[in-house]
KOLLOGU-195880 format. One line per 10 residues: their letters; for each residue y, x, z of N, C-alpha, C. Coordinates in steps of 0.1 Angstrom, whole numbers, plus 2048, in hexadecimal, padded with zeros to 3 digits. Layout:
BEGIN
A	Y X Z Y X Z Y X Z; ...
//
This chain:
BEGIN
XXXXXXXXXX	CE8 D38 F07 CEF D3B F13 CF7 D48 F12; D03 D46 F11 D0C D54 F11 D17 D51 F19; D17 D5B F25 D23 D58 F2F D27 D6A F34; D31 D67 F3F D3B D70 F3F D35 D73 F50; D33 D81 F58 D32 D81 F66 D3F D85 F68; D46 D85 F77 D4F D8A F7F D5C D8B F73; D56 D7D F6F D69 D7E F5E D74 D7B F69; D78 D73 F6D D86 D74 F77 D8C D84 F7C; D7F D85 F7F D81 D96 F8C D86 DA2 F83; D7B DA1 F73 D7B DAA F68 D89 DA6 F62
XXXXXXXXXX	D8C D9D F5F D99 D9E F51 DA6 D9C F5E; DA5 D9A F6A DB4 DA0 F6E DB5 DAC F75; DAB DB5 F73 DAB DC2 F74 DB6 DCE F6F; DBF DD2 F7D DCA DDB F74 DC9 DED F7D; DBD DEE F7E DB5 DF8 F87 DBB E02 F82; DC0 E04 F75 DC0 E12 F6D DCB E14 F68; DD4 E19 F69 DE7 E19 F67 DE3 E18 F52; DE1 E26 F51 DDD E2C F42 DDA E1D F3E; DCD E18 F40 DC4 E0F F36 DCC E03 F38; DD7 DFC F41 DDA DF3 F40 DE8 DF6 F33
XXXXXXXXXX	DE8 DFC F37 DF9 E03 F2E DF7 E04 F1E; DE9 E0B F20 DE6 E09 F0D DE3 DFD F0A; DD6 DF3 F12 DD4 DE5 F11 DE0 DDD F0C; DE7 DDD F11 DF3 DD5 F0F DFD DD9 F04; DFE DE2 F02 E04 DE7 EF4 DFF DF0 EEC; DF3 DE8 EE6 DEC DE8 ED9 DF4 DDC ED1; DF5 DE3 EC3 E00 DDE EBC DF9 DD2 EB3; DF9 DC8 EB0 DF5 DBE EAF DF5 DBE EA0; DEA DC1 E9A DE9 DC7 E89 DDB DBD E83; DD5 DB3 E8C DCC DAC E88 DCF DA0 E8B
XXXXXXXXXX	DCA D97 E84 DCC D8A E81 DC5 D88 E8A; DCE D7B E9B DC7 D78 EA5 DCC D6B EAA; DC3 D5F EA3 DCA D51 EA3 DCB D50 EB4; DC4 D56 EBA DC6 D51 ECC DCC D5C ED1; DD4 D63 ECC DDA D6D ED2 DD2 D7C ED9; DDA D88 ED9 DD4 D94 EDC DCC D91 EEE; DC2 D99 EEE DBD D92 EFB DC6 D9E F00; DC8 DA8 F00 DC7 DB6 F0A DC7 DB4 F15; DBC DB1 F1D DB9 DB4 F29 DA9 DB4 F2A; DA5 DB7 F31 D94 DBE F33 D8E DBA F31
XXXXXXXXXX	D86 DB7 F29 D7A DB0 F21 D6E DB2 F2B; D69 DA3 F2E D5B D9E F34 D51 DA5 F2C; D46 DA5 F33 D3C DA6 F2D D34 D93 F29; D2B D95 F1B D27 D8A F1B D1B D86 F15; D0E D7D F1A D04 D7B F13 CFD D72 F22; CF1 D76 F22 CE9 D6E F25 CE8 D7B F39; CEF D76 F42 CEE D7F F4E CDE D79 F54; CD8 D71 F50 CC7 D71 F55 CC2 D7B F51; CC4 D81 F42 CB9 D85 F3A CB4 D90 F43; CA7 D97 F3C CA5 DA5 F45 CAE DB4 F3E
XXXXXXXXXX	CB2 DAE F33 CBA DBA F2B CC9 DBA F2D; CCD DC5 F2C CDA DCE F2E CDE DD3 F26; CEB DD4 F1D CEE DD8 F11 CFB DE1 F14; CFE DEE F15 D0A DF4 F1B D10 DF8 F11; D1D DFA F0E D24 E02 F04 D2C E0C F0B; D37 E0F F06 D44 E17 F0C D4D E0E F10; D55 E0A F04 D61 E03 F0A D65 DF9 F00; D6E DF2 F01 D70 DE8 EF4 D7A DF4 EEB; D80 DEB EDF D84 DF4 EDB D93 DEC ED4; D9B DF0 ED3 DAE DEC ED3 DAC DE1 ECB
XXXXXXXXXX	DAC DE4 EC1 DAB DD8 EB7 D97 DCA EB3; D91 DD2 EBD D86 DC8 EBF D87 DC1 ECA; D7F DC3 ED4 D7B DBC EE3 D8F DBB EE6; D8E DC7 EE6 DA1 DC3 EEC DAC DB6 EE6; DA7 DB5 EDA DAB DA9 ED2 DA4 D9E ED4; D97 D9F ED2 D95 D94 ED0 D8D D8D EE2; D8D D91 EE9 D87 D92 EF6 D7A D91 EFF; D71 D94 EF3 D62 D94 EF1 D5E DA2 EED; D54 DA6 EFB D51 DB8 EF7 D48 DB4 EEA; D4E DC1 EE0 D47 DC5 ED5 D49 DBA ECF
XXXXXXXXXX	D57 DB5 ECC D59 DA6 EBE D68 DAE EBB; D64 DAD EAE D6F DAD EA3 D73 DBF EA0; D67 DC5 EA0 D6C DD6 E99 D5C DD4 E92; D5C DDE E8A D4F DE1 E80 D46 DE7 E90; D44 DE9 E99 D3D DEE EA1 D35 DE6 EA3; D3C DD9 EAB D39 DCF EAF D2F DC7 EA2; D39 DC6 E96 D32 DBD E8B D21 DC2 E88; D24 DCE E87 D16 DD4 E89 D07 DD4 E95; D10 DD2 EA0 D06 DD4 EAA D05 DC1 EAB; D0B DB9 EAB D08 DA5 EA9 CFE DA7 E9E
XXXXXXXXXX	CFD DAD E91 CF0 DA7 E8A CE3 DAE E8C; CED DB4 E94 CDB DC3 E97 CD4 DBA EA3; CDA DB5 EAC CD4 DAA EB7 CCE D9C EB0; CD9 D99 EA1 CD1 D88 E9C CC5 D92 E9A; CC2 D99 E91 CB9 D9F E8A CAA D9D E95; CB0 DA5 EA2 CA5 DA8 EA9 CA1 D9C EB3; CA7 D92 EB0 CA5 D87 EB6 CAE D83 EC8; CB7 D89 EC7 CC0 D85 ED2 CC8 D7A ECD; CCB D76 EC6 CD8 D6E EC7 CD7 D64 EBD; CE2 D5C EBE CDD D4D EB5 CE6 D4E EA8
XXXXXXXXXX	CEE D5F EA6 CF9 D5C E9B CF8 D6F E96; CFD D71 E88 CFA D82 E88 D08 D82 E87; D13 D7B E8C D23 D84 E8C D26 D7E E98; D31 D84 E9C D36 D81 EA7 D48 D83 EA7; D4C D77 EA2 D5E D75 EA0 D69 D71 EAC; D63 D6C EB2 D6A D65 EBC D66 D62 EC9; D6F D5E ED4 D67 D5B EE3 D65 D4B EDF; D68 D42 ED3 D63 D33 ECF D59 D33 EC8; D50 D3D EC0 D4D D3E EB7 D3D D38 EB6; D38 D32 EC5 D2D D2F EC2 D25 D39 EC7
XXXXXXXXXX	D24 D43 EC6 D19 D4E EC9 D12 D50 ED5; D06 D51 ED5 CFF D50 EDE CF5 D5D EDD; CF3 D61 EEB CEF D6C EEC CE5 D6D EFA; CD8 D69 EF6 CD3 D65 EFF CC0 D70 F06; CC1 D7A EFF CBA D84 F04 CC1 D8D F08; CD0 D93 F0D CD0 D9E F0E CE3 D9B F16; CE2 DA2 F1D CF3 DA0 F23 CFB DAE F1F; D05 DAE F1A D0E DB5 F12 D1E DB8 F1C; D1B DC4 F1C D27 DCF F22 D2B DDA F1C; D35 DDE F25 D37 DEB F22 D3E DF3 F32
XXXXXXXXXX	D3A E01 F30 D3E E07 F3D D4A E07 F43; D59 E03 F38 D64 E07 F3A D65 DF9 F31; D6C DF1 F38 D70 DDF F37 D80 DE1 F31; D87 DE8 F2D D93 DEF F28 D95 DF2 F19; D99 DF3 F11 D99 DF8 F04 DA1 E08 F0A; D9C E15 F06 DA0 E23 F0F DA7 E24 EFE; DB4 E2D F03 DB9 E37 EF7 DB0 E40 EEC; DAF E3C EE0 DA9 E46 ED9 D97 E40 ED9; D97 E39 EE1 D87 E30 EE7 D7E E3F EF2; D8B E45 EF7 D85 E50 F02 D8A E4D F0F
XXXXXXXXXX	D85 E46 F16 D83 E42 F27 D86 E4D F2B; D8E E57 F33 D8D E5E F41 D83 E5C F4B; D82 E69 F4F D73 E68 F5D D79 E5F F64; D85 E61 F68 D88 E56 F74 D87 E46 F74; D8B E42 F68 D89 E37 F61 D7C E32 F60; D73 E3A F58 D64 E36 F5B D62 E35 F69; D64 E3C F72 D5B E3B F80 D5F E31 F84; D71 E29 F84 D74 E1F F87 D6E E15 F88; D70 E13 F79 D67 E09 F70 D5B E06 F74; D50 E10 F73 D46 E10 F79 D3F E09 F88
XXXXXXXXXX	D47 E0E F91 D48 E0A F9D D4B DFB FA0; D58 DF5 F99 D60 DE9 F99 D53 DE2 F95; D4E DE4 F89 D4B DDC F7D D3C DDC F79; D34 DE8 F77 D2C DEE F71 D23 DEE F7D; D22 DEF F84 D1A DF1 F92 D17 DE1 F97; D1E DDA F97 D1C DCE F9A D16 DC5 F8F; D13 DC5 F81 D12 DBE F7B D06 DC7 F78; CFE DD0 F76 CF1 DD4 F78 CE7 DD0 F87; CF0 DCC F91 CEB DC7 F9E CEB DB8 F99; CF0 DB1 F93 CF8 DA5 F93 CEA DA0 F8B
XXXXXXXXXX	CE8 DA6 F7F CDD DA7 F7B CD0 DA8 F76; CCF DB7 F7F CC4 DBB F84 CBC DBC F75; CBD DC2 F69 CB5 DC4 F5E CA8 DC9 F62; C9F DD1 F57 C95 DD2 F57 C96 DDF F4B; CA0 DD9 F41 CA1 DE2 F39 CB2 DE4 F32; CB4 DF1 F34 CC5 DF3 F31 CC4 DFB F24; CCB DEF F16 CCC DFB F0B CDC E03 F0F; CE0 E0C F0A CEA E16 F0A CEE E19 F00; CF9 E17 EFE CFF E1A EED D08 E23 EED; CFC E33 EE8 D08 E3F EEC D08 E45 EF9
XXXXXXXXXX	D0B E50 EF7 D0C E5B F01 D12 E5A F08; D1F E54 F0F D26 E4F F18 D23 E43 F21; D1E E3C F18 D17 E30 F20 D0B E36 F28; D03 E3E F1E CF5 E41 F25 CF7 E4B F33; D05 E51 F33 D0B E5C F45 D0D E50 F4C; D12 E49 F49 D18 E41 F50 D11 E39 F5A; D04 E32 F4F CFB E27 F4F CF2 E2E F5E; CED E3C F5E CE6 E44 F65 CED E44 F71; CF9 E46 F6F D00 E49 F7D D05 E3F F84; D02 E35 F7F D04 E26 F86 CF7 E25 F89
XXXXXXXXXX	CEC E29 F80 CDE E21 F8D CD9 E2B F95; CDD E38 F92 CDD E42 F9F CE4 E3C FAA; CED E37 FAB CF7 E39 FB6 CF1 E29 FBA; CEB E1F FB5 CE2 E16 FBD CD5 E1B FC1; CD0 E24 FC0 CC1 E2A FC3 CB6 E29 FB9; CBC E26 FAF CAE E28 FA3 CB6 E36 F9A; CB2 E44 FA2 CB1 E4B F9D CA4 E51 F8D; CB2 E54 F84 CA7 E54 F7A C9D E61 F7B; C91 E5E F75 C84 E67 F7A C84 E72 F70; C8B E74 F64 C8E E7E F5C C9D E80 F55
XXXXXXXXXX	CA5 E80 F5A CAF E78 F52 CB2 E88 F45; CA8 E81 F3A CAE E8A F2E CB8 E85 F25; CBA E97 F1D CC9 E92 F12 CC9 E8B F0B; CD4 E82 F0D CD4 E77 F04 CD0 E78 EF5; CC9 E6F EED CC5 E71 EE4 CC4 E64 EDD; CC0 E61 ED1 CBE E4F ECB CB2 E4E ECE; CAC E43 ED4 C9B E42 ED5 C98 E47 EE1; CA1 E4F EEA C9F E53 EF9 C9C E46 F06; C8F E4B F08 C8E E3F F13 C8C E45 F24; C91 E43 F2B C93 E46 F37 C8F E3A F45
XXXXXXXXXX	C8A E3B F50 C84 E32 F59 C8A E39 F66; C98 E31 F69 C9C E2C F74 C94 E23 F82; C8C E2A F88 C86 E1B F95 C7F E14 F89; C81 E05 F8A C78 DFD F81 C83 DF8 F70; C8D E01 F75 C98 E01 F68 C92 E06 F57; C91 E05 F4B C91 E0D F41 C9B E10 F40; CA2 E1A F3B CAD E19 F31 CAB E1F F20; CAD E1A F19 CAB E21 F0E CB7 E22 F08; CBD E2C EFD CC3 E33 EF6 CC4 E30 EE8; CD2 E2C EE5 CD1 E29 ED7 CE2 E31 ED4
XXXXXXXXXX	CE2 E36 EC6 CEC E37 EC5 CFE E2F EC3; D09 E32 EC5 D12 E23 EC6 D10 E24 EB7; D14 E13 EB5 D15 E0C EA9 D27 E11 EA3; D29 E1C EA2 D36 E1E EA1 D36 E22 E95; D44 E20 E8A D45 E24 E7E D40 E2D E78; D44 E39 E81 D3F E44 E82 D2E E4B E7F; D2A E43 E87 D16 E41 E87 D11 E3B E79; D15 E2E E7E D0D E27 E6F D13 E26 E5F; D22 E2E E5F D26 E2F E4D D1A E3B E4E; D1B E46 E56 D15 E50 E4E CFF E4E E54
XXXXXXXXXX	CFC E46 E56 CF3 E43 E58 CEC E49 E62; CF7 E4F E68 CED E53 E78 CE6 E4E E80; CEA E3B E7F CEA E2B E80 CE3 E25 E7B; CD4 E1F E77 CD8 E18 E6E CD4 E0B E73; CD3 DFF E6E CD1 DF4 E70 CC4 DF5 E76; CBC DF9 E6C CAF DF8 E73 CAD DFE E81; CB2 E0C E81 CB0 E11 E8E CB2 E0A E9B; CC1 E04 E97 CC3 DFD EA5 CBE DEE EA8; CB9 DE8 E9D CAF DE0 E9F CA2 DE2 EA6; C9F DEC EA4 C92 DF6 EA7 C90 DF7 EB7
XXXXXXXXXX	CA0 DF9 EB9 CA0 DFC EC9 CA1 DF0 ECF; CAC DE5 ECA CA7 DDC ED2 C9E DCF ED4; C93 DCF EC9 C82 DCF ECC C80 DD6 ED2; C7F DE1 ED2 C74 DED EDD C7F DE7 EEC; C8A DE3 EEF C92 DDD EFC C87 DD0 EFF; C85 DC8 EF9 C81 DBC EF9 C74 DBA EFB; C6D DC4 EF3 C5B DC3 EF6 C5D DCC F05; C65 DD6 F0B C62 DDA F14 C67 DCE F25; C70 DC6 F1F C76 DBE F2C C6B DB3 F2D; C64 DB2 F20 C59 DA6 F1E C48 DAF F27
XX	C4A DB4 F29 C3F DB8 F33 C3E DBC F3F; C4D DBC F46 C51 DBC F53 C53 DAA F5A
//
């Protein structure tokens, strides 16, 4: 079971002057037999499960191409086998919105439904976003446990379940392996699967495997 929440509402979203302006003219440098998506990438997996998977934002030539958050950049390719691995999903790549994939422990977002310049959202942008988008689909819901990929996800992720009343009870600095309890929320802390992280092994497979078992035994006891 892998589906899309509030997709109508989310992909004709033009909330943000900036992010619609870059969206749309990202220069078309990858091979895209159904054409460039540019416009705001759903979130997508399994919206029963008890888990929550947040990122930042898509990214020009991934989610923005291909129209599936976290499909078609090394970020994404990375974090699809780190979920077959750990037992979410029924495939370890993820190519296309045809492709078959199923993703059925864990629902998959990002705070900022946009591909942002440079892959850096503005505050204004996030809060938008957040509010429009991110607030309703943690209500929509209702996890048990939210992983967070990265340090922007993890402000973000906080200040969206603050501003519903599950103030978090410690909220420490982000870190990989940081676990934090919102009301009856977890959130836990993993670093993003970004180029960046995993060539130089700040990332590694195992780790983020690691985290999303320790996501899964914790939603399996609630």
């Amino acid at each position: 079971m892998s589906e899309s929440i509030f997709y109508d509402e989310i992909i004709s979203c033009r909330a943000c002057p900036r992010l619609v302006k870059y969206r749309e003219s990202v220069p078309e440098i990858k091979e895209a037999p159904e054409g460039y998506w540019k416009k705001p990438v759903p979130g997508f997996g399994n919206p029963r499960s008890k888990i929550m998977i947040i990122g930042l934002a898509p990214s020009a030539q991934g989610g923005n191409r291909t129209g599936r958050v976290f499909t078609g950049d090394r970020s994404g390719d990375f974090l699809f086998e780190a979920l077959y691995r750990a037992g979410y999903s029924n495939k370890p790549t993820s190519i296309n919105r045809k492709d078959g994939l199923e993703v059925n422990e864990a629902y998959i977002t990002a705070v900022v439904k946009c591909a942002p310049p440079e892959n850096k959202p503005i505050t204004e942008e996030a809060r938008t976003c957040s509010e429009k988008f991110l607030k309703r689909e943690i209500q929509y819901i209702n996890p048990k446990v939210i992983v967070v990929l990265g340090s922007f996800a993890y402000y973000w992720t906080l200040k969206v379940l603050d501003s519903l009343g599950e103030k978090p009870e410690d909220a420490k600095k982000f870190s990989h392996g940081c676990n934090v309890k919102a009301g009856p929320v977890t959130v836990i802390c993993s670093y993003h699967p970004s180029p960046q992280n995993t060539f130089t092994k700040k990332l590694t497979m195992e780790m983020l495997v690691k985290i999303l078992k320790e996501a899964m035994d914790e939603a399996r006891k609630q």
